[in-house]
Each structure stands twice: as structure tokens, then as C-alpha cells.
PQR file with spaces between the fields and no chain letter, atoms N, CA, C, O and H, PARSE charges and radii, in Angstrom:
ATOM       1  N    UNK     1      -4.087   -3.770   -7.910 -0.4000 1.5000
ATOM       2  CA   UNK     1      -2.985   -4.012   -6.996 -0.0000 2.0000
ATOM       3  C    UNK     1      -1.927   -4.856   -7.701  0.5500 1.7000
ATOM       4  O    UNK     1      -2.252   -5.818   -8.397 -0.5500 1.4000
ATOM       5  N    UNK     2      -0.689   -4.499   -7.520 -0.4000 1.5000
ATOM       6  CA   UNK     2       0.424   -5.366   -7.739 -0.0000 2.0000
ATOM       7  C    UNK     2       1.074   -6.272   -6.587  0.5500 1.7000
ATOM       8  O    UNK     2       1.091   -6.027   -5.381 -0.5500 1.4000
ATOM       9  H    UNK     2      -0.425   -3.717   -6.955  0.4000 1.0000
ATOM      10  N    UNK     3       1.507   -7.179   -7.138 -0.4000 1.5000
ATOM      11  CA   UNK     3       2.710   -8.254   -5.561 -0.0000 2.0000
ATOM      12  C    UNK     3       4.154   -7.108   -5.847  0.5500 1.7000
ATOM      13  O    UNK     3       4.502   -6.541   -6.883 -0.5500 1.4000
ATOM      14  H    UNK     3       1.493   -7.378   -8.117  0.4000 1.0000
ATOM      15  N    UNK     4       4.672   -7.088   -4.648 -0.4000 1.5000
ATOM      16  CA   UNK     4       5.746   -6.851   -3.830 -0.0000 2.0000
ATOM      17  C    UNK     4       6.698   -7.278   -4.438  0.5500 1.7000
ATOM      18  O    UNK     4       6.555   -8.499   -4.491 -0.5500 1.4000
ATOM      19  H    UNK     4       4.389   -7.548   -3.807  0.4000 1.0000
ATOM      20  N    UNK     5       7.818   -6.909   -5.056 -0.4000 1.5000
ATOM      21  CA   UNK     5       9.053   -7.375   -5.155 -0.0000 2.0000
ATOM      22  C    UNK     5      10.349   -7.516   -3.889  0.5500 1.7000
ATOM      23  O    UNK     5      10.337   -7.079   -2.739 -0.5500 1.4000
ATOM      24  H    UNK     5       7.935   -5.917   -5.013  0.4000 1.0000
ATOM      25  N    UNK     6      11.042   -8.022   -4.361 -0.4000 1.5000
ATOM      26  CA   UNK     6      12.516   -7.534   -3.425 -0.0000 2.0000
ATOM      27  C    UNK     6      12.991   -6.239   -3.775  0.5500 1.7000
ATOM      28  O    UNK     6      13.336   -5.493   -2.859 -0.5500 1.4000
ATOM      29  H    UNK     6      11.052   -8.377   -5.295  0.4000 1.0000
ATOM      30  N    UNK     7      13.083   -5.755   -5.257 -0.4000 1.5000
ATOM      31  CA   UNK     7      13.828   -4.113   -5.115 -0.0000 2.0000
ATOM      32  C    UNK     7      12.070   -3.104   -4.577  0.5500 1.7000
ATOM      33  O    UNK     7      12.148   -1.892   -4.372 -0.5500 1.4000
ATOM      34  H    UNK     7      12.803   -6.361   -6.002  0.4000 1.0000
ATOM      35  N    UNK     8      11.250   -3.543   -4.491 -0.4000 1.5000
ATOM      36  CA   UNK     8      10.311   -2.588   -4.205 -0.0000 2.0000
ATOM      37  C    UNK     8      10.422   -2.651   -2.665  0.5500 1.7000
ATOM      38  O    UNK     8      10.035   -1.592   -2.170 -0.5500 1.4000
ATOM      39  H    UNK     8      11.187   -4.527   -4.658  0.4000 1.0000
ATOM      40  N    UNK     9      10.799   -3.492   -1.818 -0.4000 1.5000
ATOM      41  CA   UNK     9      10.773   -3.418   -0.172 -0.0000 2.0000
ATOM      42  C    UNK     9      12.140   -2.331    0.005  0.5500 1.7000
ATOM      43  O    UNK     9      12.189   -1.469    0.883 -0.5500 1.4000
ATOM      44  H    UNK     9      11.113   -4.352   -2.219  0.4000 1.0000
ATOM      45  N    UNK    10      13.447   -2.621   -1.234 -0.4000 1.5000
ATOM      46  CA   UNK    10      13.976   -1.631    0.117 -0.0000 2.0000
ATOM      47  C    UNK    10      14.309   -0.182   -1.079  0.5500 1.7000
ATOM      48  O    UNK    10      15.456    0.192   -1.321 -0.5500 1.4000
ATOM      49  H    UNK    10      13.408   -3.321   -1.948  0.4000 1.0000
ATOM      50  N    UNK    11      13.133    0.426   -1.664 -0.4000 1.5000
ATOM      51  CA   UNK    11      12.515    1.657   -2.391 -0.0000 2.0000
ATOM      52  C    UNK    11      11.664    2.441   -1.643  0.5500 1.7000
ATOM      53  O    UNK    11      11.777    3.646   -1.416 -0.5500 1.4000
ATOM      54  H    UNK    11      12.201    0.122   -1.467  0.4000 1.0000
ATOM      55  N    UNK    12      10.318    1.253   -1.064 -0.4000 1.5000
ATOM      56  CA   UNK    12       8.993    1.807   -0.654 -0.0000 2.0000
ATOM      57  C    UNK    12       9.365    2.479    0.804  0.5500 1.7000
ATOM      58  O    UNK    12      10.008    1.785    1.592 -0.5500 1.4000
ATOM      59  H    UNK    12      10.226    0.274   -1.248  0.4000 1.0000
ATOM      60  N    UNK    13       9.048    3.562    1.110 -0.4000 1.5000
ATOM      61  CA   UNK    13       8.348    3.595    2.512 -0.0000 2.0000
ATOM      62  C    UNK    13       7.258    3.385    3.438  0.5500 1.7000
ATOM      63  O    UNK    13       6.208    3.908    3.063 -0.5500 1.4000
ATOM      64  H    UNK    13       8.526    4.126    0.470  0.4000 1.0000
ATOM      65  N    UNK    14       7.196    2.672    4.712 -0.4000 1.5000
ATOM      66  CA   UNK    14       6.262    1.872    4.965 -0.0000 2.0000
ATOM      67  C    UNK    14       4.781    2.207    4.884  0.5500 1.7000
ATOM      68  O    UNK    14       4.485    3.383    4.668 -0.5500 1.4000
ATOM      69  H    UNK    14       8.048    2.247    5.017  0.4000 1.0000
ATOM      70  N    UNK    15       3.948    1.427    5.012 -0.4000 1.5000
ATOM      71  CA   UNK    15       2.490    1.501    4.143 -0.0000 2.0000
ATOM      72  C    UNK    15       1.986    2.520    5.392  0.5500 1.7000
ATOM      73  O    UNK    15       1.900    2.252    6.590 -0.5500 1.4000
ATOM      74  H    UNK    15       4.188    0.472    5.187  0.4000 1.0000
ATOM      75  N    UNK    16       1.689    3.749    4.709 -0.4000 1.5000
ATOM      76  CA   UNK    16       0.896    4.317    5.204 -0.0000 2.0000
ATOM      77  C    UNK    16      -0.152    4.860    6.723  0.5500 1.7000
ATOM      78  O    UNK    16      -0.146    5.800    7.516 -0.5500 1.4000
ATOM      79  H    UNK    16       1.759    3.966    3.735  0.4000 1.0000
ATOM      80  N    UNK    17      -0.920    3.683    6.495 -0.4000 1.5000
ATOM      81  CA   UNK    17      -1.957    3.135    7.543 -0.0000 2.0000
ATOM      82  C    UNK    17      -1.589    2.475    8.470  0.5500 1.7000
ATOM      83  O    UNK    17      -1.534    3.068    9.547 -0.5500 1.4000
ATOM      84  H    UNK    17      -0.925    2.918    5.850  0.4000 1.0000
ATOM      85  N    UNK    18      -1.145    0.828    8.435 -0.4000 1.5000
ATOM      86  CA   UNK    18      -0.789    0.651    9.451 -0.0000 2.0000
ATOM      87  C    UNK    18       1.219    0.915    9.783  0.5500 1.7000
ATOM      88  O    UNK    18       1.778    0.671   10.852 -0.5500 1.4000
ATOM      89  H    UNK    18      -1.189    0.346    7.560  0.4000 1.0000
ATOM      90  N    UNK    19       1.671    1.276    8.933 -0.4000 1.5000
ATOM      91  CA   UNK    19       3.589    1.875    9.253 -0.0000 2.0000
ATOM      92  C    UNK    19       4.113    0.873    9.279  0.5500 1.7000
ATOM      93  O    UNK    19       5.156    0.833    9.932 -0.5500 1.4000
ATOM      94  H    UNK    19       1.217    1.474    8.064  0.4000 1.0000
ATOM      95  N    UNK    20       3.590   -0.532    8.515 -0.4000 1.5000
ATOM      96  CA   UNK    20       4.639   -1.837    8.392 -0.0000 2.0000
ATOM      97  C    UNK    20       5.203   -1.821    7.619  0.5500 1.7000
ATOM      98  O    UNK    20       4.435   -1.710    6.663 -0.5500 1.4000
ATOM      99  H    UNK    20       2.743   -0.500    7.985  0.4000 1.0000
ATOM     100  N    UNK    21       6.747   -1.883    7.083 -0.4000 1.5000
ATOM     101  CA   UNK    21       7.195   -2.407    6.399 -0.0000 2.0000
ATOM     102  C    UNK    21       6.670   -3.211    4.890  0.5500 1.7000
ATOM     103  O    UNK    21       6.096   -4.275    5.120 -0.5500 1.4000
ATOM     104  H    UNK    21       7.371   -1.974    7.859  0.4000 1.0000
ATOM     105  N    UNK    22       6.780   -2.880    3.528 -0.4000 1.5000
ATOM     106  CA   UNK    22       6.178   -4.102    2.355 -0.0000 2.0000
ATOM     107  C    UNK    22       6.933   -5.544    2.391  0.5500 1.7000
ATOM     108  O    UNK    22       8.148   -5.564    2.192 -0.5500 1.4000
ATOM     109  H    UNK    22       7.247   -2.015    3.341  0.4000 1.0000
ATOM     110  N    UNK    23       6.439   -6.383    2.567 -0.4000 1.5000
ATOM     111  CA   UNK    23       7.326   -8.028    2.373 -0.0000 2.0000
ATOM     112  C    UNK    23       7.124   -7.894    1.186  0.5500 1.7000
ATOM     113  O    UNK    23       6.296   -7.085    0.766 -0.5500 1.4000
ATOM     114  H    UNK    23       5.453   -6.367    2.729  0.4000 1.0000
ATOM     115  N    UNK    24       7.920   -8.747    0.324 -0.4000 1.5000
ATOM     116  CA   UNK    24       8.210   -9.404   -0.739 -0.0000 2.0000
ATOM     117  C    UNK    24       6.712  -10.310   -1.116  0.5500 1.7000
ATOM     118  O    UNK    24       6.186  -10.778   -0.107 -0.5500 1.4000
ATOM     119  H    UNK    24       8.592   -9.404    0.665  0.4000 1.0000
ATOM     120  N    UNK    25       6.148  -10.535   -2.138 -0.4000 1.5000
ATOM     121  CA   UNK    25       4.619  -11.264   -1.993 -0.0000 2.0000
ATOM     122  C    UNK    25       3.459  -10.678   -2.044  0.5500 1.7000
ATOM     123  O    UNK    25       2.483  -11.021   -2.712 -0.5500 1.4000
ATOM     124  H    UNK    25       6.575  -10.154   -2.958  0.4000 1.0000
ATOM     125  N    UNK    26       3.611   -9.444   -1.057 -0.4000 1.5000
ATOM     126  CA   UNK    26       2.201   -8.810   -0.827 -0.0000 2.0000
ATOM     127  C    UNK    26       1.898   -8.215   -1.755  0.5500 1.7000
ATOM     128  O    UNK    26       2.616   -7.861   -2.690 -0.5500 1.4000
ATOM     129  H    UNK    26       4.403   -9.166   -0.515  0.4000 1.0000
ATOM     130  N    UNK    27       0.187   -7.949   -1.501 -0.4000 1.5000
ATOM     131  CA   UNK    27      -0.243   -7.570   -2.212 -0.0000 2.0000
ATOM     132  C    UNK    27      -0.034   -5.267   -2.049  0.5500 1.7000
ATOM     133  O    UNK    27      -0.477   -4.717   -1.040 -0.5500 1.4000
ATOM     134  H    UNK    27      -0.397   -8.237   -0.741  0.4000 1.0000
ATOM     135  N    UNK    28       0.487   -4.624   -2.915 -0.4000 1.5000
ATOM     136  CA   UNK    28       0.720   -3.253   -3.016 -0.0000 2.0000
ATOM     137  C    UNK    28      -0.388   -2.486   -3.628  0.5500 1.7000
ATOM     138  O    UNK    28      -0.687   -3.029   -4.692 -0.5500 1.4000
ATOM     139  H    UNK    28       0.846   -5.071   -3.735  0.4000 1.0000
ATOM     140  N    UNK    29      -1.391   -1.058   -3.303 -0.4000 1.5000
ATOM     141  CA   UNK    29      -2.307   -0.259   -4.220 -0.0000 2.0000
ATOM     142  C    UNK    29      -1.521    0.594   -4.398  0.5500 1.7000
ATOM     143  O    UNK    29      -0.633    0.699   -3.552 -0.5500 1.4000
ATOM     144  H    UNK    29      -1.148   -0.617   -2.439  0.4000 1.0000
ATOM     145  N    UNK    30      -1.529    1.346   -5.323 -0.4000 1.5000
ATOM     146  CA   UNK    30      -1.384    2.722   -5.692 -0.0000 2.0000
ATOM     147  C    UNK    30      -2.434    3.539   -6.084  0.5500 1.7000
ATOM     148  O    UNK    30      -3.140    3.297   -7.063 -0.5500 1.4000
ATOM     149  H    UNK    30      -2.250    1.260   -6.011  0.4000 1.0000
ATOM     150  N    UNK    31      -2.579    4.650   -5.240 -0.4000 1.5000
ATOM     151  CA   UNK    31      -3.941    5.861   -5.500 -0.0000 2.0000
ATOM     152  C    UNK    31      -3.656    6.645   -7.014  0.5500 1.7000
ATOM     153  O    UNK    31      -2.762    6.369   -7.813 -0.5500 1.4000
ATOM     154  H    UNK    31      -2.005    4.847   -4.446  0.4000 1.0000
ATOM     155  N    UNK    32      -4.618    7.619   -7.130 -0.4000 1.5000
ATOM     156  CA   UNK    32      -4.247    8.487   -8.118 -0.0000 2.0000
ATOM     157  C    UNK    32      -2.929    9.672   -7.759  0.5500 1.7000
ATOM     158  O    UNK    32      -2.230   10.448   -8.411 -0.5500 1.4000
ATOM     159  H    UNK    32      -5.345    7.843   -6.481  0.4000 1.0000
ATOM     160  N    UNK    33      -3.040    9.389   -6.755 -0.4000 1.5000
ATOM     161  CA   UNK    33      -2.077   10.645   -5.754 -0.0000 2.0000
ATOM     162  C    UNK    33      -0.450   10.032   -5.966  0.5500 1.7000
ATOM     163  O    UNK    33       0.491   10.789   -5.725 -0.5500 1.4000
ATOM     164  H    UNK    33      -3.608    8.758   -6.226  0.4000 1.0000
ATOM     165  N    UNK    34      -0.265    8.979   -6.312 -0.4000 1.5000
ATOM     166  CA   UNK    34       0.639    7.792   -6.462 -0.0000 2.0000
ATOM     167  C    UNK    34       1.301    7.428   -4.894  0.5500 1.7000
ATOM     168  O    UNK    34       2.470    7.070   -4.747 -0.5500 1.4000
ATOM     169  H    UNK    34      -1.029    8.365   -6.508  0.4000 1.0000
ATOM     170  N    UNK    35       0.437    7.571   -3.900 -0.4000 1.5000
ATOM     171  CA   UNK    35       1.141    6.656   -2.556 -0.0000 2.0000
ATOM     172  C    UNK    35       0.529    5.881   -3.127  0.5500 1.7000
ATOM     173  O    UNK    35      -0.284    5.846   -4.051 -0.5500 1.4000
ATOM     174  H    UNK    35      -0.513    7.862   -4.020  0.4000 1.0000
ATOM     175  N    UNK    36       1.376    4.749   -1.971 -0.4000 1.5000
ATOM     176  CA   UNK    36       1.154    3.342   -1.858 -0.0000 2.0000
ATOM     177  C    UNK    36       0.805    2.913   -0.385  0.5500 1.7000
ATOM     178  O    UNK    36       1.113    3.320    0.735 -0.5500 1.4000
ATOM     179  H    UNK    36       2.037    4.778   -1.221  0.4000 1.0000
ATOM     180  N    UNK    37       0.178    2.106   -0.794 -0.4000 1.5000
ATOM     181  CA   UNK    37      -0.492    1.116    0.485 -0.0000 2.0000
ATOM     182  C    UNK    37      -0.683   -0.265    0.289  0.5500 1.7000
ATOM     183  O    UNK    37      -1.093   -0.739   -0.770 -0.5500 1.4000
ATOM     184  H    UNK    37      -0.072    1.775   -1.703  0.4000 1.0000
ATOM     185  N    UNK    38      -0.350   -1.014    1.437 -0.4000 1.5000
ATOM     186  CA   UNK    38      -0.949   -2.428    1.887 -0.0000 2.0000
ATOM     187  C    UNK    38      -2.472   -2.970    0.659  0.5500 1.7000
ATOM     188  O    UNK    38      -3.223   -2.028    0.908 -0.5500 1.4000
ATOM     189  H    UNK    38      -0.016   -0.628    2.297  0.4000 1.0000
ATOM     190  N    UNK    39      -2.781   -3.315    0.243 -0.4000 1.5000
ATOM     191  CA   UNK    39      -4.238   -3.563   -0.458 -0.0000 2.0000
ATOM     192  C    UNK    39      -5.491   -3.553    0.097  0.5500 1.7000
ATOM     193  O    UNK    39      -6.584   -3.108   -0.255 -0.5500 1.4000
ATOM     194  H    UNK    39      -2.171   -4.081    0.041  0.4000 1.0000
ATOM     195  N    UNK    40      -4.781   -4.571    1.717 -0.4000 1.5000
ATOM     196  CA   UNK    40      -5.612   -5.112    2.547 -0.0000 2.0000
ATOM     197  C    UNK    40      -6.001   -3.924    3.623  0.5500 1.7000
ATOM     198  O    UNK    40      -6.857   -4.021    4.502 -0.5500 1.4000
ATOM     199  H    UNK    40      -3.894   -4.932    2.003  0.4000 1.0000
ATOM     200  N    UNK    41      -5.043   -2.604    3.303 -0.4000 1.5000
ATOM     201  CA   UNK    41      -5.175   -1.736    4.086 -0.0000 2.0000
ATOM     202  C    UNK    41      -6.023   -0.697    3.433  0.5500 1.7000
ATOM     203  O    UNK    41      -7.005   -0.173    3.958 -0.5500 1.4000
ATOM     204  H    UNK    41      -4.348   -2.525    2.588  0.4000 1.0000
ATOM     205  N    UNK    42      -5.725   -0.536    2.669 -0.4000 1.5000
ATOM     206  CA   UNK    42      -6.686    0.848    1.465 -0.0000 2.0000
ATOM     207  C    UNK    42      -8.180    0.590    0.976  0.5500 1.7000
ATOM     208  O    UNK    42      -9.026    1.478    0.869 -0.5500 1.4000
ATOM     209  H    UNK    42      -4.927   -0.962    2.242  0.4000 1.0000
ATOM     210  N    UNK    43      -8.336   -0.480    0.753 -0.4000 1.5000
ATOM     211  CA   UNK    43      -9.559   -1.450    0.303 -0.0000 2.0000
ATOM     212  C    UNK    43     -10.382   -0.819    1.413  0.5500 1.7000
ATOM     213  O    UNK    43     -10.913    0.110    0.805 -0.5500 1.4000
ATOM     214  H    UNK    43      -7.649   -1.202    0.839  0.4000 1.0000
ATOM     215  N    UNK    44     -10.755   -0.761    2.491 -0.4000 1.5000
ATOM     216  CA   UNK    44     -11.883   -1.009    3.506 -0.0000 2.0000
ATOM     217  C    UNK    44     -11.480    0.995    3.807  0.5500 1.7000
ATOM     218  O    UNK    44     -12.388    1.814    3.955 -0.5500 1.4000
ATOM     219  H    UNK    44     -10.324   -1.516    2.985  0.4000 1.0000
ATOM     220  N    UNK    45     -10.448    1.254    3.823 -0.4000 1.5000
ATOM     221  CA   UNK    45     -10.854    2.693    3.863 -0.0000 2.0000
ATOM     222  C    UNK    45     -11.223    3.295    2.778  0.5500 1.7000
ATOM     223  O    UNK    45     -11.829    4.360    2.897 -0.5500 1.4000
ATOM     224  H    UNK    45      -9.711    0.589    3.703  0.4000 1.0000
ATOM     225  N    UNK    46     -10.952    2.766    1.481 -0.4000 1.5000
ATOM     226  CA   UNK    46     -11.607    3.773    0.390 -0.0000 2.0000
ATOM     227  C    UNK    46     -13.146    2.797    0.723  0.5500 1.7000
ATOM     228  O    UNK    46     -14.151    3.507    0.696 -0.5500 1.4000
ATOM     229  H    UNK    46     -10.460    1.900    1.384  0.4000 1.0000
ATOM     230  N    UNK    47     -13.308    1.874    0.907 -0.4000 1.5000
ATOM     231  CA   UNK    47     -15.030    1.907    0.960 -0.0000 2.0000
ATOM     232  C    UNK    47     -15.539    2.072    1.922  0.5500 1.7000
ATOM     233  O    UNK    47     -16.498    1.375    2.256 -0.5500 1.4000
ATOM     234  H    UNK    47     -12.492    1.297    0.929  0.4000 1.0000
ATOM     235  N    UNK    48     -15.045    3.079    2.697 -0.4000 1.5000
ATOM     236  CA   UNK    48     -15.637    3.815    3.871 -0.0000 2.0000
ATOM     237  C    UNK    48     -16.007    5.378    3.188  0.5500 1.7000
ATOM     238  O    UNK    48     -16.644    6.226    3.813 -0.5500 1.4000
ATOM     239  H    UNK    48     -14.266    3.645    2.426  0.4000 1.0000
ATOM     240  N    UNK    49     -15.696    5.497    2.362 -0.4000 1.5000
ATOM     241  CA   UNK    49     -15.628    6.922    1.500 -0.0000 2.0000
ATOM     242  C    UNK    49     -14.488    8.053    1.497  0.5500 1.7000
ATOM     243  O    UNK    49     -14.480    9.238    1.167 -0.5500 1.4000
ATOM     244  H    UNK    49     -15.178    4.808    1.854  0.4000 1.0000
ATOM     245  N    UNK    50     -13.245    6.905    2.162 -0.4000 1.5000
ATOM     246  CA   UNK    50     -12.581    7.665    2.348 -0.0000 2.0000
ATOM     247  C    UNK    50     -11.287    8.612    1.266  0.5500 1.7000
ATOM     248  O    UNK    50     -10.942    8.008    0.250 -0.5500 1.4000
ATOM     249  H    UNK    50     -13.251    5.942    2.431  0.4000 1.0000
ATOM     250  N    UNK    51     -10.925    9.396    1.407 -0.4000 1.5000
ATOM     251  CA   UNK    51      -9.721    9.632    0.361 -0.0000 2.0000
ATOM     252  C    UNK    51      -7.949    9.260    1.134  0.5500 1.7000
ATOM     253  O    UNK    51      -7.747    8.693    2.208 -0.5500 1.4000
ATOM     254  H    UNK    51     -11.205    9.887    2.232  0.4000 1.0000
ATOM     255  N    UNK    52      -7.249    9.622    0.485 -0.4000 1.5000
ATOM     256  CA   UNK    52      -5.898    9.484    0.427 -0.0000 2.0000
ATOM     257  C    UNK    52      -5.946    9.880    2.007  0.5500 1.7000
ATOM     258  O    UNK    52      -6.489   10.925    2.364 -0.5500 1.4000
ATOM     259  H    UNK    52      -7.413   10.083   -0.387  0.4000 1.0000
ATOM     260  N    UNK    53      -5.288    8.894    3.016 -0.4000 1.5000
ATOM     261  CA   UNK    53      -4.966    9.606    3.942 -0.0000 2.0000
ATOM     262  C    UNK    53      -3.732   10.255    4.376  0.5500 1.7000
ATOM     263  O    UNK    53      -3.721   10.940    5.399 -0.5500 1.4000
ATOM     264  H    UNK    53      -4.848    8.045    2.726  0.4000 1.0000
């Protein structure tokens, strides 16, 4: 995972899973698929077995 910039909040479209907005700080994943997600959001669904949703 990478932190959040200022030019990455107004690039990204919002995370995925839960549709918030990236702040500046946070923590960002990128899949092999190259979306992006929250960390705190992707983490507990890929260890559910999940894939790219």
C-alpha cells in the first residue's frame, strides 16, 4: 500500500467498496487488475478469498 497524495485525491475515483472519496494520508492498494482501494477496505475482502470486486 501507498499514502494518498493531494494530486492523487483529485485523479482517483472513489474507493471502490465503500464509494468514499481518497483523503490526502490514507493509506491506497492497488490489485493486479490496477484498481484501487481504501487498504483498510481490500485487506479483509481479499482474506475472505475474495477477488477484484
Amino acid at each position: 500500500s501507498v499514502q494518498i497524495t493531494e494530486a492523487d485525491v483529485l485523479e482517483d475515483d472513489p474507493c471502490g467498496i465503500c464509494h468514499m472519496e481518497y483523503e490526502a494520508g490514507e493509506a491506497r492498494s492497488t490489485l493486479g487488475c490496477n484498481h484501487r482501494f481504501h487498504t483498510d477496505c481490500i485487506t479483509p475482502w481479499i482474506s475472505q478469498g475474495g477477488t477484484c470486486p
